[in-house]
N, C-alpha and C positions, 0 to 999 in steps of 0.2 A: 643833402643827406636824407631829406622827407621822399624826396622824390626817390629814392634809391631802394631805402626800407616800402615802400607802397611797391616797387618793382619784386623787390623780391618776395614777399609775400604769398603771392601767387605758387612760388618755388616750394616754398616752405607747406603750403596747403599739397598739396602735391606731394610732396616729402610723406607727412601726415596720412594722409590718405591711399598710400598707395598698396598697403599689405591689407586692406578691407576687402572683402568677397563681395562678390551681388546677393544681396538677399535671393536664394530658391523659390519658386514658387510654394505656397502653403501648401497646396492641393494637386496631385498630378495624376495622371494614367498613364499607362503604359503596357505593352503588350509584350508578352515573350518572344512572337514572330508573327511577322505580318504577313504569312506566306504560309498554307495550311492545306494538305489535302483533304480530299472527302473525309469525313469521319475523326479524322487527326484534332486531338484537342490541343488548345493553344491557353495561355496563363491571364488574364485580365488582371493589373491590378491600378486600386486608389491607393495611392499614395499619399500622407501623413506627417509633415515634416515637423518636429518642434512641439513638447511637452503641454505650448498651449493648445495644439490645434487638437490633441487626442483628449483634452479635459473640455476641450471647449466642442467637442462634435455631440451635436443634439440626439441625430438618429442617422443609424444606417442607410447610408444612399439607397438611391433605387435607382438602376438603367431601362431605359425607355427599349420595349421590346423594338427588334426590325426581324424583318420577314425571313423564313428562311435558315434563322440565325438561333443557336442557342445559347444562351448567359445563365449561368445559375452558379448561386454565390459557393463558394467552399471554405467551410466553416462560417461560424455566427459571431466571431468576437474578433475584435481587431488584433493582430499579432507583429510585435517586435524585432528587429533584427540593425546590425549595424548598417550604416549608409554609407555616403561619402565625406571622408573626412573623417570616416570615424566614429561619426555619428551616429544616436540611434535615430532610425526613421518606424511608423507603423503603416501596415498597409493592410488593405481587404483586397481578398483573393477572389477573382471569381474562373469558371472554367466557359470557355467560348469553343463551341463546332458548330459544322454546318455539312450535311449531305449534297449543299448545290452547291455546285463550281461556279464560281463569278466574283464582283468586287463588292466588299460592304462597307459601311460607315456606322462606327458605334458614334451615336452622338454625344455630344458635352454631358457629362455630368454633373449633378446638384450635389453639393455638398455646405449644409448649413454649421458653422460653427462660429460660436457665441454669439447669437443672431444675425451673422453676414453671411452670406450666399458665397462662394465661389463654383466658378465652374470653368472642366478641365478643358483639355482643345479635343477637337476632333480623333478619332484613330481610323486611317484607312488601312484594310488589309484586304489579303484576295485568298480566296478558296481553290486549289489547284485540282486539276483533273486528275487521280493517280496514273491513269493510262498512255498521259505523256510528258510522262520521266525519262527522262535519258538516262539510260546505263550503261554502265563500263566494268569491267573485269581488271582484276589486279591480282597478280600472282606474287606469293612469298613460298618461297621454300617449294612446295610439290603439291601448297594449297593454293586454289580457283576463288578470289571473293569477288563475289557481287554485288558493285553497291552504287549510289546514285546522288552525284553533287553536281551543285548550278548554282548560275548567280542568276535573283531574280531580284526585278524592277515593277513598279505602279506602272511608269510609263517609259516606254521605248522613245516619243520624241518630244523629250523636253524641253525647254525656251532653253537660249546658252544661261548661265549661270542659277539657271531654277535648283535649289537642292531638293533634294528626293531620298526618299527612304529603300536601301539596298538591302539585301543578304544573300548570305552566301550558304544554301540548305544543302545538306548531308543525311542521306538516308544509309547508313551502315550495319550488317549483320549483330543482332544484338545477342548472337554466340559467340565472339568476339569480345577477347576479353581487352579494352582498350587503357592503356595506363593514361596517356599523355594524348588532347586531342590535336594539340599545336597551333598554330597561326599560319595560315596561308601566305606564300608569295606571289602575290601577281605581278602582271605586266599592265600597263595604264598609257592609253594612248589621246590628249587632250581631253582627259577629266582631272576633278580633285576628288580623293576617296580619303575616308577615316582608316584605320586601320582595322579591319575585321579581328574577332575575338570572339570565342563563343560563350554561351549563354551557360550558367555555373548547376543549374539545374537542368537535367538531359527529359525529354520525353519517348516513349514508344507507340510505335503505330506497325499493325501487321500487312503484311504486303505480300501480294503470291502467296499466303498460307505462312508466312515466314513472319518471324518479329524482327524489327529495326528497329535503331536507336532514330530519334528526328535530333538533328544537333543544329542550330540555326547561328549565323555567325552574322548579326544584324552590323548596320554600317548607314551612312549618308555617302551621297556620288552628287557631283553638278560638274557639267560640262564646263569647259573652256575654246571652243570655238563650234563656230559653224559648221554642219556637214555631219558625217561620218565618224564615231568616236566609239572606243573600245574599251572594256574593263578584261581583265585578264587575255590570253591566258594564266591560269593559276597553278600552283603546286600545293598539297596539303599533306606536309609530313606528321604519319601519326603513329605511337610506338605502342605495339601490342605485346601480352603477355603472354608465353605458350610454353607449356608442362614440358619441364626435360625429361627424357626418354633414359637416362638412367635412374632418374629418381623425381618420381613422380610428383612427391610432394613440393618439389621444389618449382620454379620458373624461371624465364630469362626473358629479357623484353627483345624485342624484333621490330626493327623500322620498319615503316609501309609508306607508298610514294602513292596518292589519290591526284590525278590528270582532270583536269577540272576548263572543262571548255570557255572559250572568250564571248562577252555578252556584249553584244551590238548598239548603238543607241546612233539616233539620227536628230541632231540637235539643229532647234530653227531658230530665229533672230525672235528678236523681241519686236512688240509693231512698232512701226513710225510712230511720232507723233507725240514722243514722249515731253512730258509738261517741262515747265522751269524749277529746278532742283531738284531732276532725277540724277542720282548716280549710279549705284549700283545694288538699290535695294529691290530684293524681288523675294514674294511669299505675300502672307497674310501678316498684319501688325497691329498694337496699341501702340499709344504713345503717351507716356507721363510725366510730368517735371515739377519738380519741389525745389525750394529757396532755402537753403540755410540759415539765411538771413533773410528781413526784410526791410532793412531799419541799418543804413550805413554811413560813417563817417567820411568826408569827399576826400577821393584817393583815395580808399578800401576799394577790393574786389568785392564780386557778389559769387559765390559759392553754390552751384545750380548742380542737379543729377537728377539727369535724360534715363529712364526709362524704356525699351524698348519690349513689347512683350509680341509672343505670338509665333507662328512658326515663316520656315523660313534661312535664308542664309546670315542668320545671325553673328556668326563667329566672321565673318566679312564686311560688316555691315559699318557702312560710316556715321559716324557721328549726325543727327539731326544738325541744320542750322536757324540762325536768329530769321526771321521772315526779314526783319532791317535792325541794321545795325550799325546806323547813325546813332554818332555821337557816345559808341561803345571800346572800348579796346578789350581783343579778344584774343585770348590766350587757347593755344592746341587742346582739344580737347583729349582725354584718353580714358581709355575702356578698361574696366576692371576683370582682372584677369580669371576669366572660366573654368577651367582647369578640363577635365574629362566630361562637363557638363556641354561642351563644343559640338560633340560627336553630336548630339540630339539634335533632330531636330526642331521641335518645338521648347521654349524658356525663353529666358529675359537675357539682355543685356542692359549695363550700366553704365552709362558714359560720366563724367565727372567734366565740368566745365565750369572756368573761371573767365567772367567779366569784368571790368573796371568803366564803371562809367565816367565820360571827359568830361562833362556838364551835367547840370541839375537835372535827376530825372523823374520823371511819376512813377513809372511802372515798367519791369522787365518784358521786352517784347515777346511776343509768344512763337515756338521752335515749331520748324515744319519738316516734315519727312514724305516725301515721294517716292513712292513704291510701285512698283507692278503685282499684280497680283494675278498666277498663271492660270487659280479656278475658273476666276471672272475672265481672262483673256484681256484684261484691260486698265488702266494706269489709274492712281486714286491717290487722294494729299490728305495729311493727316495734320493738324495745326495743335497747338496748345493753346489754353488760357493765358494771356498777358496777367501779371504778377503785382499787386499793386508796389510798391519802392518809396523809401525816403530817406532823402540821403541830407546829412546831417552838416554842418560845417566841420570842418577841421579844427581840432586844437592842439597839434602838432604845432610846437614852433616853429617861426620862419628860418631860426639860424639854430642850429648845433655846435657848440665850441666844445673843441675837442685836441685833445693832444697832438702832435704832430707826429706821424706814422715812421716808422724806423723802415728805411728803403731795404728792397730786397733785394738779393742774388743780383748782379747784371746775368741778362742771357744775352744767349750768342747773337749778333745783330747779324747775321751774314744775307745777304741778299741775293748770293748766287752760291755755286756747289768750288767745292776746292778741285784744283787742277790734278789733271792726271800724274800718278808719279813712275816713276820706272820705267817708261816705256818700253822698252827692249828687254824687259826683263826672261828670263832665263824659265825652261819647264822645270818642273819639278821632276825626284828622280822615279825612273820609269816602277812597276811593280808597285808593293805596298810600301807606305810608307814606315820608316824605323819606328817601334813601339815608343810612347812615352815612356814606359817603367824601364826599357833598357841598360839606363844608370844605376838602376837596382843589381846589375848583377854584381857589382862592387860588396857591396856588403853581404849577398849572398852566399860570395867565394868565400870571405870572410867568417861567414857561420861554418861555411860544410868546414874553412881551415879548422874553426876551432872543436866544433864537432867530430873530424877526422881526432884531433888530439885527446879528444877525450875520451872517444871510445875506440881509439887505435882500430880504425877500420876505414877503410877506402871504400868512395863511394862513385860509382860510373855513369854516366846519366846514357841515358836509353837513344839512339838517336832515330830516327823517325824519316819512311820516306814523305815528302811530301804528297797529300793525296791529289793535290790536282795536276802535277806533273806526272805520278802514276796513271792516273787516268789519262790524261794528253795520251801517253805513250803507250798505255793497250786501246788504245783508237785506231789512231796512228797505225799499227800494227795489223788491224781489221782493215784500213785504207789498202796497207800495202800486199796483204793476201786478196783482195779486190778478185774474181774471176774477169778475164781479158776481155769480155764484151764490156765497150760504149756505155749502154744502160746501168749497167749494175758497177764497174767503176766512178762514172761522174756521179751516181747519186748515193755511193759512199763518200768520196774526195766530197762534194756539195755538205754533205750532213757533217764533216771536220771542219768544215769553213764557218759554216754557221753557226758551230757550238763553238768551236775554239776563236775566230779569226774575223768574227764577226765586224769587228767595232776597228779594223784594220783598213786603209785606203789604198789598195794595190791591186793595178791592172790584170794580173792575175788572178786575182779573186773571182773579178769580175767577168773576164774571158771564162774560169770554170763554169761560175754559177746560170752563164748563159748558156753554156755548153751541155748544162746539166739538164737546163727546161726546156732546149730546144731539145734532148734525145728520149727523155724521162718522161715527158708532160705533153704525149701527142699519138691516137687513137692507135696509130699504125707506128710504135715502136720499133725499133729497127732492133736485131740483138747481134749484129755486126761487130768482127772484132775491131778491136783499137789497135793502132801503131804500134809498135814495142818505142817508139827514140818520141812518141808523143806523151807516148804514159811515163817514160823516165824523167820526160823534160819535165811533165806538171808534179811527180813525186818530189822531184829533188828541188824543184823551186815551191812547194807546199813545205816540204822541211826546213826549207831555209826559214820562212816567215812562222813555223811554228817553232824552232829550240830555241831554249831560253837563251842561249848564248850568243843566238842571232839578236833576240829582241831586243837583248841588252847594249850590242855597239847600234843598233837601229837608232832605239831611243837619243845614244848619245850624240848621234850625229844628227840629227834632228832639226835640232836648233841651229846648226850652220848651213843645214839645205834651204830654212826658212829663212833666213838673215837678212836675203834680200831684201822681203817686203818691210818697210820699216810701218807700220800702224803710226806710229806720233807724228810721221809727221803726214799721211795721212790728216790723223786729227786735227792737227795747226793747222791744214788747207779747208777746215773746215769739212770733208769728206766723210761724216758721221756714220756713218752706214757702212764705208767701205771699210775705214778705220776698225769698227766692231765684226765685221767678218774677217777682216785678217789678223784682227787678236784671237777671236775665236778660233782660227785655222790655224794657229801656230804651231797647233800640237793635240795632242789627247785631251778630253776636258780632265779626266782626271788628274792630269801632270799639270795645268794651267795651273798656277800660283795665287794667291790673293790681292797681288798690286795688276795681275793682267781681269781677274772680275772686276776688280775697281774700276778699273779704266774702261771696261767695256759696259758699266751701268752710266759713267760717265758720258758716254758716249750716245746711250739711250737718253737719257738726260737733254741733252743736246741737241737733238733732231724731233723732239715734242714726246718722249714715251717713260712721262715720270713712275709707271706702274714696273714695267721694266727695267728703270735705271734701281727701284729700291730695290727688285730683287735679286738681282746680278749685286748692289752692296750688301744683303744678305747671304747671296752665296759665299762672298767673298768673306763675311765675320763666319761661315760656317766654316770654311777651309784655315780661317786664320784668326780666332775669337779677341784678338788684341790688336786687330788691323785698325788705329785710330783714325788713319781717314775716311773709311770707308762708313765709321760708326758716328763722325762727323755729318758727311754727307746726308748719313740717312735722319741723323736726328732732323737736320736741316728741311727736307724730304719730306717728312712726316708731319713736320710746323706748318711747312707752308701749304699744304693740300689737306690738313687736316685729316692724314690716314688715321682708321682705326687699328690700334697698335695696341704694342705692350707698355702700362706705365710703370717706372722704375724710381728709385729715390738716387741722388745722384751718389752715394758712396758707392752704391751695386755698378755705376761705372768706373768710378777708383779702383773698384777692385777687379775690373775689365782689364786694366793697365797691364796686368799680369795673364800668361795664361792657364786654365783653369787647371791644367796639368800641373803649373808648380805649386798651385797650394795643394794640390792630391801629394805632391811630392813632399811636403813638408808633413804631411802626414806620415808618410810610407818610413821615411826618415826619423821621426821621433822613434816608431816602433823598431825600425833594425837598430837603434841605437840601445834601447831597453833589451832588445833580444841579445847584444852582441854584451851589454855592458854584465846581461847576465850569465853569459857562458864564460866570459874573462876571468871570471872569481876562480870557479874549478880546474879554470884551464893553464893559470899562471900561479907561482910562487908567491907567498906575504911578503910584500911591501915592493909588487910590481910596478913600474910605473905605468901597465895598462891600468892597473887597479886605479888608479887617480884619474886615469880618462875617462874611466867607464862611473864614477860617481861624479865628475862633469858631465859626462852625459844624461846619468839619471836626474840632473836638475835642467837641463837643457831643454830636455826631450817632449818631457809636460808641456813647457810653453809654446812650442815648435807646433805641437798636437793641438792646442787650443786655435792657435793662430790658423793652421791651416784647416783644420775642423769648421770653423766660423767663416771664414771666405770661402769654403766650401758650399757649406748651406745658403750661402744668401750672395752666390755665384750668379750673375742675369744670364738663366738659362730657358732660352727659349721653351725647350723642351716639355718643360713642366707647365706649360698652357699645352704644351699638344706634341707629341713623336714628333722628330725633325723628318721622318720621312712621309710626315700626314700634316705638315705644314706648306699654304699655297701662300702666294702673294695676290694679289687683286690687279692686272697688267692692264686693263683699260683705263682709260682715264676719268671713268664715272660708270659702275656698275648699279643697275640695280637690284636689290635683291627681293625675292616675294617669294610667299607662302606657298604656292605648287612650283612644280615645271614646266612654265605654261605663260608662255608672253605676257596673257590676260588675267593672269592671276591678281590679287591686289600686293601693292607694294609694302616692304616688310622696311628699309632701309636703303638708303644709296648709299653705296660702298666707296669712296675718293679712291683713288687710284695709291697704292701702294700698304695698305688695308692688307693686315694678315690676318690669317685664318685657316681654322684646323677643316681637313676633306674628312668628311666622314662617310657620304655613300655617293654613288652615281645613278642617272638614270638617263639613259638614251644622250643626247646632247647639253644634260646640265647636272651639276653639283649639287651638292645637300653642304651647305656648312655652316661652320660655328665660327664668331668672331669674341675676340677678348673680351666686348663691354656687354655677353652673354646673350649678342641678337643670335639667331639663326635662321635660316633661310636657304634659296634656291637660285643659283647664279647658272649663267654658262659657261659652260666650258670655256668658251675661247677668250671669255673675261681673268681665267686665273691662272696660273703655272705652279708647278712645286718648286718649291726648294732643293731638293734632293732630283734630279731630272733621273726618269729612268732610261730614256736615251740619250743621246748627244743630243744638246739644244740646238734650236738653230739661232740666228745673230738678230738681235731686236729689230724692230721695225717702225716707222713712224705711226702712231696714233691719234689723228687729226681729232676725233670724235669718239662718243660714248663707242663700247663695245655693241657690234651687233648680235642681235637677241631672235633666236629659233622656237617656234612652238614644243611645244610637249608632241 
């Protein structure tokens, strides 16, 4: 039990510590934009964090002049304003220009409070030439604007993973009246970028005799590979305000699209030769670590927080390690979470590390971190202080006597998935399916009866053509007015096939649709007339496969054209693959049934592709939320591969047993009971024997209403972590996920195979998602599938190995 409580510990410390922030640095700089043309003034400021640093500052810094450069302070007194979090912070303003175009370095700053020194990091920025701006023209309305945005960089060729200071500068007519300056979308081609945003105070600068706003949209960029890499192209939507021309005093805002060119960068390796415990740290760094403790009883942890300060890609940056760590047991370290403090980059990170020493020890070894540093062009180790330690004997008893534990729940011991069932099971019927409410129209009739009696009036219900059978047939109608040349018939008949007929498997189809690219889609069109007995044959066989009345003996025949192939037994010869392609081919996915998805996750299952056996028994509880083997299988599924999933308490599966339409129905039901019980009074004579149904009813109905109200709400519906149509499943058998789109990115999570999770964006060939236990991250595409397929799937496949992984 000693050894148990000593394990968990560590958990609990963890637990404890884990909503704490990194202490800020006390003292910071920072620059409005690090990108300035001739004469353009830019914002300098010291930065102030915490009521003792502004009681405790002696005297007003001073900055060391550089050449070239002008600094001169704006105002004399330190000035307040909210930070992050809320916070107030203070800062000293100064104003920075310069008439030479080139690159400068304001150096660290001295700042004494309560007799300690601090001093801030470097600031690089560049002074631009105004004479080569790139500009672009952009037309609204019958107005011509002028105006000039670019992404600009310190350097063009970075080491791969060096982070570097971005922005995205906008010089815009400052007659322009601008509501909304918006947020850029770009395009990102093997980099990681912050999200640009621009700066809350705007500056002007005159240009051509003209005034401009300078709007600077600062950001961090660091490559992910070798070679040639791209940040945008970008788009910058921004919404202007212009006087209505009937009434002056008034305005209306107007969108504007700003075209914002792609910025190049040529990214080189890092050099040979890199020492023993380099990983992936590159920039300039400190390195600090303090002991919680120093003084422990044997079997305690020791409670350490690593330090990292300096600039660089810190929000990437891995934990320091022990120089050795004999005779240590070492628990993951983790980093305390940054918030918007990430984007920068220069600040601290905080690592949080628990050790337990195995044997008596003197002193905690001291942590080392291996960096590149891309000033210097060359690799440097950074070590700590060893810690002095004393570690105490134990007076924890050897034994714990303790009550005997009341056994839990049995779980399901199953060691393999449950067999197929139904094999030969039947489609479903063709078109949509019958509405759940449909039984409602009973009591409906019911009302209008009594309603017709009580206000002696008949009531007609409106009947409605169908709009997409309307539409089918003024199509249709345009096919068959078609004028008699070749070209302009097949690429009307081709545009009916593929709006209406698409998702259809008929030789026909396919004959037009070639018919159509070969006359349609070739320099030297021919405009030749067509057959009259050819154009009859493909109209009247085009009709056959578009009326509904065709579709419908289509449908029903269906299943006896496919009869032949029997899939089970298939599956019994062990034919896994072929088994799942002729379940799949039986029929439309939409008509497939929920025992034929079962059988075909089954299947996937089988042949090694547990990512795809969970989602075929996901499809299959989507088509049929009370299908118990398929919710069997999966819980099975999800134990043994340790998917990240949804957790449930087990009555929300009791109340699976049911589906989720009958307790909507036992709702629907109280209520026409109360509606019906209330129109009977007026509608019947004293001492009807409705009157005695309908005050059964009124005692019924509540309960009926409670019961289905409550299994309503606490329903296990997926949905409510994420829309069923922005729900994927995880189909490789070990994804991993990471923070860009980008092979090389650092790793966020590995995904087990059958891992659900909500798609929230795309880029190029990977995802952006979210999973249940709140990670997110960046997978591949070919790693996930939806739930809801927007085409026909195609039939699972063996998955030997991890999913393969594409560059950004």
């Amino acid at each position: 039990m000693t050894r148990i409580l000593h394990s968990l510990l560590p958990i609990f410390l963890l637990i404890a510590t884990a909503g704490l922030a990194p202490a800020s640095s006390m003292v910071e700089a920072s620059m409005s934009s690090r990108f300035l043309l001739r004469g353009e003034q830019g914002t300098l400021e010291i930065i102030l964090r915490g009521e003792d640093a502004r009681l405790g500052l002696e005297a007003m810094p001073e900055i060391e002049q550089v050449k070239n450069l002008s600094i001169r302070p704006l105002g004399l007194n330190l000035q307040r304003r909210q930070g992050v979090n809320r916070r107030f912070e203070y800062f000293i303003p100064f104003i920075v220009s310069s008439y030479d175009a080139g690159d400068y370095v304001i150096p660290p700053i001295e700042v004494v409070i309560s007799g300690k020194t601090h001093r801030t990091s470097p600031i690089e920025f560049r002074v631009l030439d105004e004479m080569k701006l790139q500009w672009s023209d952009a037309i609204i309305g019958n107005r011509r604007i002028r105006y000039s945005a670019s992404f600009y960089a310190l350097k063009n060729d970075p080491y791969i993973g060096e982070k570097q200071p971005v922005e995205l500068k906008v010089y815009f007519p400052s007659d322009q009246i601008v509501l909304d300056w918006g947020i850029p979308e770009f395009e990102r081609d093997g980099i990681s970028a912050w999200r640009f945003q621009p700066q809350p105070r705007l500056s002007r600068v005159t240009l051509a005799n003209r005034g401009y706003f300078s709007v600077p949209y600062p950001s961090t960029v660091s490559t992910n590979r070798i070679g040639k890499t791209s940040l945008g192209p970008a788009n910058l939507r921004l919404q202007l305000q212009f006087s209505s021309l009937d009434d002056f005093s008034r305005g209306y805002a107007q969108p504007l699209t700003l075209a914002i060119p792609a910025f190049e960068f040529d990214s080189k390796p890092l050099p040979e030769g890199a020492p023993a415990g380099f990983e992936n740290a590159i920039g300039s760094f400190k390195l600090g670590i303090t002991a919680g403790e120093t003084e422990v009883r044997e079997g305690d942890p020791v409670n350490l927080e690593i330090t990292v300060t300096g600039s660089g890609n810190l929000d990437a940056l891995n934990a320091p390690t022990p120089l050795d760590s004999d005779g240590w047991k070492l628990y993951d370290a983790t980093a305390v979470e940054r918030g918007e403090e990430r984007r920068e980059l220069s600040g601290e990170v905080v690592f949080r590390q628990f050790m337990r020493p195995l044997r008596v020890q003197s002193s905690i070894p001291p942590f080392r971190l291996v960096y590149f540093d891309p000033a210097k062009g060359a690799y440097d180790t950074l070590l700590t202080e060893s810690i002095p330690l004393r570690v105490l004997p134990s007076t924890a008893p050897s034994a714990i006597s303790a009550p005997p534990k009341a056994l839990a729940m049995p779980l399901e011991e199953m060691t393999d998935i449950l067999g197929i069932v139904n094999p030969s099971a039947g489609l479903l019927p063709a078109g949509k399916r019958l509405p759940a409410w449909l039984w409602q129209i009973v009591p409906a009739l019911i009302v209008i009866g009594l309603l017709v009696r009580i206000a002696i009036r008949e009531l007609a219900p409106r009947l409605r053509k169908d709009p997409d059978l309307a539409a089918r047939e003024r199509e249709w109608r345009e096919v068959e007015k078609a004028p008699n040349t070749a070209g302009d018939f097949y690429r009307r008949a081709g545009y009916f096939i593929e709006r209406w007929l698409g998702d259809r498997n008929d030789p026909l189809i396919t004959e037009v649709l070639e018919k159509r690219d070969q006359v349609c889609f070739r320099q030297d069109r021919s405009d030749e007339k067509i057959d009259r007995a050819e154009r009859n044959r493909v109209l009247r066989q085009i009709r056959r496969l578009a009326l509904p009345m065709v579709l419908l003996f289509a449908s029903l025949a269906a299943p006896r054209a496919q009869a032949a192939e029997n899939p089970g037994e298939l599956f019994e010869q062990g034919l896994y693959s072929e088994a799942a392609e002729a379940w799949l081919a039986s029929g439309p996915y939409e008509q497939l049934p929920a025992d034929t998805l079962f059988n075909i996750g089954n299947a996937a299952y089988r042949m090694g592709s547990p990512g795809e056996a969970a989602l075929y028994y996901r499809r299959a509880l989507e088509r049929n939320p009370a299908h118990p083997e398929a919710r069997q299988n999966l819980r099975f599924l999800e134990r043994k591969f340790g998917s990240i999933t949804i957790q449930r308490p087990d009555y929300q599966y009791q109340l699976a047993r049911l589906p989720l339409g009958t307790w909507k129905s036992l709702v629907w039901a109280a209520g026409w009971m109360i509606v019906i019980g209330l129109l009977v009074f007026p509608a019947t004579r004293p001492g009807a024997p409705a009157r005695v149904a309908a005050i059964s009813g009124f005692v019924v109905a509540p309960l009926l209403a409670v019961c289905g109200l409550l299994a309503w709400k606490y329903y296990p519906d997926d949905a409510r972590f994420a829309p069923t149509d922005r729900q994927v499943v995880i189909v490789a058998n070990n994804s991993a996920v990471r923070t860009d789109a980008a092979r090389t990115a650092p790793k966020v999570i590995d995904a087990p195979a059958g891992s659900i999770c909500q798609l929230i964006t795309q880029s190029g060939d990977w995802a952006y998602v979210a999973f249940t236990n709140e990670s997110r991250g960046w997978v591949p595409l070919v790693d996930i599938a939806p739930i809801l397929p927007e085409t026909p799937p195609t039939a699972p496949h063996p998955r030997p190995g991890k999913g393969p992984e594409t560059n950004a």
